[in-house]
C-alpha positions as CSV (number, residue, x, y, z in Angstrom):
1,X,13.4,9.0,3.6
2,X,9.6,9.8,4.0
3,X,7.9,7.6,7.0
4,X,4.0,7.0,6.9
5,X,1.7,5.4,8.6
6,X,-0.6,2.5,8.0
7,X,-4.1,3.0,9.7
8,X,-6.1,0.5,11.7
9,X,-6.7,-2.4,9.2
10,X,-8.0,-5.8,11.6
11,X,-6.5,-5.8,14.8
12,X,-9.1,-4.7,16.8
13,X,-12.6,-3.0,15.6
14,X,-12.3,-0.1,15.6
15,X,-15.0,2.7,14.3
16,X,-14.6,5.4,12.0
17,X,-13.9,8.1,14.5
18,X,-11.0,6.8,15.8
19,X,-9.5,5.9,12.1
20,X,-10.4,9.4,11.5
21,X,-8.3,10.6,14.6
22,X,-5.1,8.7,14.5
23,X,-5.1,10.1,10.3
24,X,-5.0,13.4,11.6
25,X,-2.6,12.5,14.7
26,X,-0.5,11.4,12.0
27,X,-0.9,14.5,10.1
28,X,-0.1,16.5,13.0
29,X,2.6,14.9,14.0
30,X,4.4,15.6,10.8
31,X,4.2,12.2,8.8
32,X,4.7,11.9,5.3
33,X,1.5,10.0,4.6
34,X,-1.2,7.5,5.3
35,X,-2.2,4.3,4.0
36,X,-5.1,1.6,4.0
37,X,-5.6,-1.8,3.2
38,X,-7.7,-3.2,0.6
39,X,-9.0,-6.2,2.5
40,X,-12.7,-7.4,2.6
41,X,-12.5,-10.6,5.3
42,X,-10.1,-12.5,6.9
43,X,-10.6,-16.0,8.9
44,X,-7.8,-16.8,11.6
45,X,-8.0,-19.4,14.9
46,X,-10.0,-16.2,16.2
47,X,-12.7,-16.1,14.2
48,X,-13.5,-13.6,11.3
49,X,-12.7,-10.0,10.8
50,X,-12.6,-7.1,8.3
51,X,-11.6,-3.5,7.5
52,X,-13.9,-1.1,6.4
53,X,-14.0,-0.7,2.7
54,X,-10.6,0.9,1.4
55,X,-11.9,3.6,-1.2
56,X,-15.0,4.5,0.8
57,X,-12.8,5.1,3.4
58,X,-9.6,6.7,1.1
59,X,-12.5,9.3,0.2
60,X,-13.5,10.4,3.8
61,X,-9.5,10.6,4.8
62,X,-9.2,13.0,1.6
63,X,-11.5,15.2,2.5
64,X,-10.4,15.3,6.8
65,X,-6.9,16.0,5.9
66,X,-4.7,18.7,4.9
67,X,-1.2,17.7,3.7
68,X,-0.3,14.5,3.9
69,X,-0.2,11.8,0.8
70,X,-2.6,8.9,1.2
71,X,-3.0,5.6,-0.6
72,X,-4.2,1.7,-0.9
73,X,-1.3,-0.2,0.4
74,X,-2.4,-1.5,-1.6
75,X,-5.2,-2.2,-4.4
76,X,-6.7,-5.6,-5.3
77,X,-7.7,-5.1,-8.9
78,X,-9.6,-7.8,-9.0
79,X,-12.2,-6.4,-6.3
80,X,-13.5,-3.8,-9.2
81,X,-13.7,-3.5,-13.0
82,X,-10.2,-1.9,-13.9
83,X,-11.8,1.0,-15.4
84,X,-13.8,1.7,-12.3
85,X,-10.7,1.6,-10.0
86,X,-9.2,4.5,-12.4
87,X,-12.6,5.9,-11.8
88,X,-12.5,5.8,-8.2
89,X,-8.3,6.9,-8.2
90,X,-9.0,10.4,-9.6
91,X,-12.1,10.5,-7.7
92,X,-10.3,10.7,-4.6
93,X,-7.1,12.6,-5.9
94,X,-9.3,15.0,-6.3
95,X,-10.9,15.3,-3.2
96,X,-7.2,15.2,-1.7
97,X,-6.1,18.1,-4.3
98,X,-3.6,15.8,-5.8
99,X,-2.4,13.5,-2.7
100,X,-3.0,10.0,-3.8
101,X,-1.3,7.4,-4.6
102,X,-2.4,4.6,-6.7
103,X,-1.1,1.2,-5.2
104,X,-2.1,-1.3,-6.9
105,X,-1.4,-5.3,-6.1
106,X,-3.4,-8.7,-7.6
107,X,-4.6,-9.9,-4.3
108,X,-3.6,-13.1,-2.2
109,X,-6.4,-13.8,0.2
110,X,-8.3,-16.7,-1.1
111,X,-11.1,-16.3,2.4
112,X,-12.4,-13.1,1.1
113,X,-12.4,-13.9,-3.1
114,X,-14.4,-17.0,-2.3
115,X,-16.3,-15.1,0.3
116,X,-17.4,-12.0,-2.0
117,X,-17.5,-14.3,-5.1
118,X,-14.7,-12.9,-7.1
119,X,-12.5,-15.4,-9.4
120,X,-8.9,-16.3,-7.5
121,X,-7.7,-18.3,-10.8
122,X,-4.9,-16.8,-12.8
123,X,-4.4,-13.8,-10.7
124,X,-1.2,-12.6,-12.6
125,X,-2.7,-12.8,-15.8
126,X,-5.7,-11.1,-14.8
127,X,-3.9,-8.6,-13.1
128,X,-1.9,-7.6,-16.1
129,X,-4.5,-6.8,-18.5
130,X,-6.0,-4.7,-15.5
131,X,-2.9,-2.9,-15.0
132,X,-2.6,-1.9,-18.5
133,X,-6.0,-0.3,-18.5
134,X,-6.2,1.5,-14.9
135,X,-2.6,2.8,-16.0
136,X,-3.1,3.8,-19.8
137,X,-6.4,5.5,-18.4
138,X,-4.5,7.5,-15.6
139,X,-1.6,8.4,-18.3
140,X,-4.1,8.9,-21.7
141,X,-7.3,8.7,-20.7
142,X,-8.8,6.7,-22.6
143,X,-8.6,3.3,-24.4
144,X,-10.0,0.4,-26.0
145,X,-9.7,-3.3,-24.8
146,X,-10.0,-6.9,-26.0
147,X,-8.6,-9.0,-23.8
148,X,-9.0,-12.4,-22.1
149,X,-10.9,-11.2,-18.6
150,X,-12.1,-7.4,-19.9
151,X,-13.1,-5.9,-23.1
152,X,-13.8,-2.3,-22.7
153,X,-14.9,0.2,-26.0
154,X,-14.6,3.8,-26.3
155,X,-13.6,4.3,-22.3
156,X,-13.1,7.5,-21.8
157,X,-11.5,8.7,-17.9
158,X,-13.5,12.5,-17.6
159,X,-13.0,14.1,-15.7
160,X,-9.4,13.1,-16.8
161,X,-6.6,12.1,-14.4
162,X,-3.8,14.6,-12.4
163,X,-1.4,13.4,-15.1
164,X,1.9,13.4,-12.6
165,X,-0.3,10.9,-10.3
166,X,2.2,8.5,-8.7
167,X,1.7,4.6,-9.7
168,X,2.9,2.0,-7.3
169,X,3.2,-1.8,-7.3
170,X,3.3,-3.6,-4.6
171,X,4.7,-7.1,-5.6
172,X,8.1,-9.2,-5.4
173,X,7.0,-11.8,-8.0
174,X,9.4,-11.3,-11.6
175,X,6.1,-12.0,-13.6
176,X,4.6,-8.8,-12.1
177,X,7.6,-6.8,-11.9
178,X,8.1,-7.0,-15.4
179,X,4.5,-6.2,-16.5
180,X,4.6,-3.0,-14.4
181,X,8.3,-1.5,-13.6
182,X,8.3,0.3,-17.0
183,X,5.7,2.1,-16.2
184,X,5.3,2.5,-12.3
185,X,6.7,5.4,-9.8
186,X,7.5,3.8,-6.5
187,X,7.5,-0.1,-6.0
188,X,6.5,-1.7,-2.8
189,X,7.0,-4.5,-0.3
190,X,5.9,-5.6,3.2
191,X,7.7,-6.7,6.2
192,X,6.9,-10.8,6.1
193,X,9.2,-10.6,2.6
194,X,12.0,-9.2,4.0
195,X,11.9,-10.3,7.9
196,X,11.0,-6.9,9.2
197,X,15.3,-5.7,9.0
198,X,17.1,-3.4,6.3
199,X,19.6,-6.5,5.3
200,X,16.8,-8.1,4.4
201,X,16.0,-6.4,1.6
202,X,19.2,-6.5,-0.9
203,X,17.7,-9.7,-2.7
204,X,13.9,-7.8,-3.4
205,X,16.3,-5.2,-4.1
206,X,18.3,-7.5,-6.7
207,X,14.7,-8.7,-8.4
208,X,13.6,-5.8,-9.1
209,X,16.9,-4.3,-10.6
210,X,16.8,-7.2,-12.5
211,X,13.1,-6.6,-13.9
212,X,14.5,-3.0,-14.8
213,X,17.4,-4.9,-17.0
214,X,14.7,-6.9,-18.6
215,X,12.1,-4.3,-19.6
216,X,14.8,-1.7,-20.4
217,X,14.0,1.1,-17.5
218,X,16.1,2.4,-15.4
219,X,16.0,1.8,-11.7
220,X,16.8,4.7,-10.6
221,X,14.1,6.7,-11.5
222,X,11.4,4.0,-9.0
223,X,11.3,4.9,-5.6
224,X,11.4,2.0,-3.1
225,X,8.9,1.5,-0.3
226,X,8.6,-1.2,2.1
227,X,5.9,-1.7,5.2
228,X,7.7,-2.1,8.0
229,X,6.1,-3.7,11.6
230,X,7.0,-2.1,14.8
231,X,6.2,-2.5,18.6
232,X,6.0,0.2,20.8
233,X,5.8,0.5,24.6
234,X,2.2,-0.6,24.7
235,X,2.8,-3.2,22.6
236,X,1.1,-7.2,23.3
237,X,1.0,-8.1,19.7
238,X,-0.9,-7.6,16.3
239,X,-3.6,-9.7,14.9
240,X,-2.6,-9.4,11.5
241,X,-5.5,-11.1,9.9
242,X,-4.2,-13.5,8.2
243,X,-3.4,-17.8,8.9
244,X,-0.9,-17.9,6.0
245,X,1.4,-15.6,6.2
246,X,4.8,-15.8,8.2
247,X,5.0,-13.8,11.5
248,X,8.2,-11.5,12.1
249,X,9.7,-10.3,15.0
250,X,8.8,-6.2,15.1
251,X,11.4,-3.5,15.6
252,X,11.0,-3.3,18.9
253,X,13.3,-1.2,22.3
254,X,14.0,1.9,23.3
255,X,13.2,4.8,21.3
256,X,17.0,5.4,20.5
257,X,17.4,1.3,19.6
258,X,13.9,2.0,17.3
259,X,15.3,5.3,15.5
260,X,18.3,3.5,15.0
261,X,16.7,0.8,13.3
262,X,14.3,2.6,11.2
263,X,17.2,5.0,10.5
264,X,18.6,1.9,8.7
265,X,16.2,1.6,5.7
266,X,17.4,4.5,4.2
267,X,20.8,3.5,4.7
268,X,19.7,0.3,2.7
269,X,18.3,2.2,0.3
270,X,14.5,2.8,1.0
271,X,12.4,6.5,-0.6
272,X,9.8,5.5,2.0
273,X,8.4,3.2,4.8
274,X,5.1,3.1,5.7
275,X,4.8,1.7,9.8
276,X,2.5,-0.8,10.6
277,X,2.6,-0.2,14.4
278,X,1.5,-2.3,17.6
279,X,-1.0,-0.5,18.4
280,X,-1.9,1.7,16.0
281,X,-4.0,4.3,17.8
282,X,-3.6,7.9,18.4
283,X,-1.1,7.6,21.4
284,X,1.4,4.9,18.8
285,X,1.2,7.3,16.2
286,X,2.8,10.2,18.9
287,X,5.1,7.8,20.4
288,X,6.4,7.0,16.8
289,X,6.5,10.4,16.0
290,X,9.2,10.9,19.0
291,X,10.8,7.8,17.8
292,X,11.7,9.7,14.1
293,X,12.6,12.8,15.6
294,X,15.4,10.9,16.9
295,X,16.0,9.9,12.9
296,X,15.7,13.6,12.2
């Protein structure tokens, strides 16, 4: 099981020199990858906050590190034109030398569409016709479009994408699933949808085999991935940015009772987790790293 780490999103502010040192303190410390959210603005009972911008930032981390793979975690394609977020993708593949990968989600944050003036309505639908252009431009390379929410003509992706470049949903809802598991490489989830433990995740499990039946693909060939929350010695709690999604109690303990935990996601079947730790700084990212050694 590969283990990444998610990098400073909202819970504290935090400037681009430290994002910049706990990517390469992950890198060092021999994790699989990084990631980054797509978020513009969240409201909470503390006030407003926000991340930096995701691709700005995904280009920067491409360029200060070496090795490991890096992504959105993921997405929003409704905060760019489709064909612009393709744009963008091999952009920064390139920059990495073929480390991205593309996560891509519809978005759930009402604050920051109303905020930056993007539509929130039909998400699903919108997001289907902007999967099937960011992904038939990544695969081909180029495509014509007439479709409800984008109409594109003689689009052409040149340079043209890394053609193995790994697609990745993040999503539990069937309607996505369906659109997307015939053509996607890993599939993703985060902690609040499966309480943060490994035997929580045979029913997102169970969805998405059952999108596979649907659409004909087999299963086996998408890796799984889940974000998964933990607490470390230092930890007093994460401001996760949001006042609508369910809190969940982090994996939390010694370091033996944390490896052991962790440990269980790829007994339950998980390719990768990407930790979302508390606090995710430099010294969490070496702590962790002494945590999976214990895995290892």
């Amino acid at each position: 099981m590969k283990i990444g780490v998610q990098l400073p999103e909202v819970e504290r502010p935090v400037r681009w020199a430290e994002v910049r040192e706990v990517a390469l303190a992950a890198e060092t410390c021999g994790f699989d990858s990084i990631w980054v959210g797509d978020h513009l603005l969240y409201r909470d009972e503390e006030g407003a906050s926000g991340p930096w911008e995701a691709w700005s930032s995904l280009a920067a981390l491409a360029e200060v590190t070496e090795r490991v793979e890096l992504g959105p975690l993921v997405a929003a394609t409704s905060f760019h034109s489709p064909a612009m977020i393709a744009k963008m993708a091999v952009t920064v593949d390139e920059i990495s030398g073929g480390r991205l990968i593309l996560g891509l989600g519809a978005g759930w944050n009402q604050v920051e569409y109303d905020a930056f003036g993007f539509p929130f309505d039909r998400r699903v639908s919108r997001f289907e016709e902007a999967f099937t252009i960011i992904r038939t431009l990544i695969r081909d390379g180029a495509i014509d479009f007439d479709g409800n929410f984008y109409e594109l003509r003689e689009m052409e992706l040149v340079p043209r994408a890394r053609p193995d470049m790994k697609l990745m949903v993040g999503s539990n809802g069937p309607r996505m699933l369906r659109a997307t598991v015939p053509h996607i490489d890993m599939w993703n989830t985060w902690h609040v949808w499966f309480a943060n433990r490994a035997d929580g995740l045979a029913p997102l499990f169970a969805e998405l085999e059952a999108a596979c039946r649907e659409t004909g693909r087999d299963p086996v060939g998408i890796e799984k991935t889940a974000a998964v929350y933990v607490s470390l010695s230092r930890g007093e709690g994460r401001r996760a940015g949001s006042e609508n999604r369910p809190e969940v109690v982090p994996i939390s303990g010694s370091h033996e009772e944390m490896a052991l935990a962790l440990g269980g996601f790829a007994g339950a079947g998980l390719d990768h987790i990407q930790v979302v730790l508390d606090p995710i700084d430099a010294a969490g990212v070496e702590e962790l790293a002494r945590v999976v050694e214990l895995i290892r």
